[in-house]
N, C-alpha and C positions, 0 to 999 in steps of 0.2 A: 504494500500500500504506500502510495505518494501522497503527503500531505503537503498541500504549499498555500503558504500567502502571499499574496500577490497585491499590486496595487489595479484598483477596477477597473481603469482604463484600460488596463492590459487582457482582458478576459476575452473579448472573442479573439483577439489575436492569438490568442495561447491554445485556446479553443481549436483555430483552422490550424495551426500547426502539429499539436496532438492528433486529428482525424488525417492528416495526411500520411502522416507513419504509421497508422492503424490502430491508435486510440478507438475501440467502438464505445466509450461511456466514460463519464465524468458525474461528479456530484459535486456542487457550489452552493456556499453559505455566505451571505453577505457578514462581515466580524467587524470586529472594532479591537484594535490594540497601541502596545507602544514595546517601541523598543532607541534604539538606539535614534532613532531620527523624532522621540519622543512625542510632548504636543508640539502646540503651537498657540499664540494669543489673537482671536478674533474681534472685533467690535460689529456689536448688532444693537442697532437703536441709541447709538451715542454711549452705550457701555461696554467695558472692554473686559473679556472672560477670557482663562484657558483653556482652550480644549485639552485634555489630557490622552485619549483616545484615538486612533486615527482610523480612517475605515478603510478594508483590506475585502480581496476575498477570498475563501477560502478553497482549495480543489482537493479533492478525495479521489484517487485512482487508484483501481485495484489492476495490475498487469501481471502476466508469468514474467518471474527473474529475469528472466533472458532479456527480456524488455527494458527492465527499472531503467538502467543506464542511460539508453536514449532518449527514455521519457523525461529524466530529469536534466540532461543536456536538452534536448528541446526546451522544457521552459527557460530555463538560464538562460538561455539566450534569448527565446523567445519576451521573455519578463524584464529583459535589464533596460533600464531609462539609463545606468550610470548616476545615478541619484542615490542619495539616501532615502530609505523606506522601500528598496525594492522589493525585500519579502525576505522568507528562507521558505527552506522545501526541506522535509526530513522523511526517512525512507523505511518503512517497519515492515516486520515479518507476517505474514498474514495466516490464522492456524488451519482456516477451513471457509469455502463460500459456498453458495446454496442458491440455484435461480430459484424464485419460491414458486411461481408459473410450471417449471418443469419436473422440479425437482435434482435437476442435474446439480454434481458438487465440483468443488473445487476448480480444475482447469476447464473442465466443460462450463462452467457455471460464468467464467469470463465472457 
């Protein structure tokens, strides 16, 4: 499983690049965090707030190992502005998947 946060703008372009090397599915969750590129100070209506939060979003890929690799060089590249707040992507082991439609597991289940 690929987990990455990414900045929004960047979503269907990561999108068409994933379906081109044979991504057939993805899951996205709009987030909110901070890291290194933290908040930032806004003014709305003549008062001036921190946002602490910043909003990202999130992608959940599940692929056979063989894959991971490419999938996560495609976004890197596909994701990077060169900016701070690009994202990170982290890579975990996956124990078991299930279409719940067919019942198929694991690699079939991909």
């Amino acid at each position: 499983m690929i987990i990455a946060a990414i900045k929004p703008f960047k979503l269907e372009e990561v999108r068409e690049a994933l379906t081109q090397i044979g991504v057939s599915g993805l899951m996205v969750t709009e987030i909110k965090g901070f890291g290194a590129q933290a908040g930032h100070t806004e003014i709305y209506r003549g008062a001036e707030y921190e946002v602490n939060f910043v909003p990202k979003v999130k992608l959940e890929i599940v692929v056979p190992e063989a894959q991971a690799e490419q999938v996560v060089e495609t976004i890197t590249q596909t994701a990077r502005t060169g900016k701070i707040g690009d994202g990170k992507i982290f890579v975990l082991d996956v124990a078991q998947a299930v279409r719940v439609r067919t019942g198929e597991t694991n690699h079939e289940a991909l």
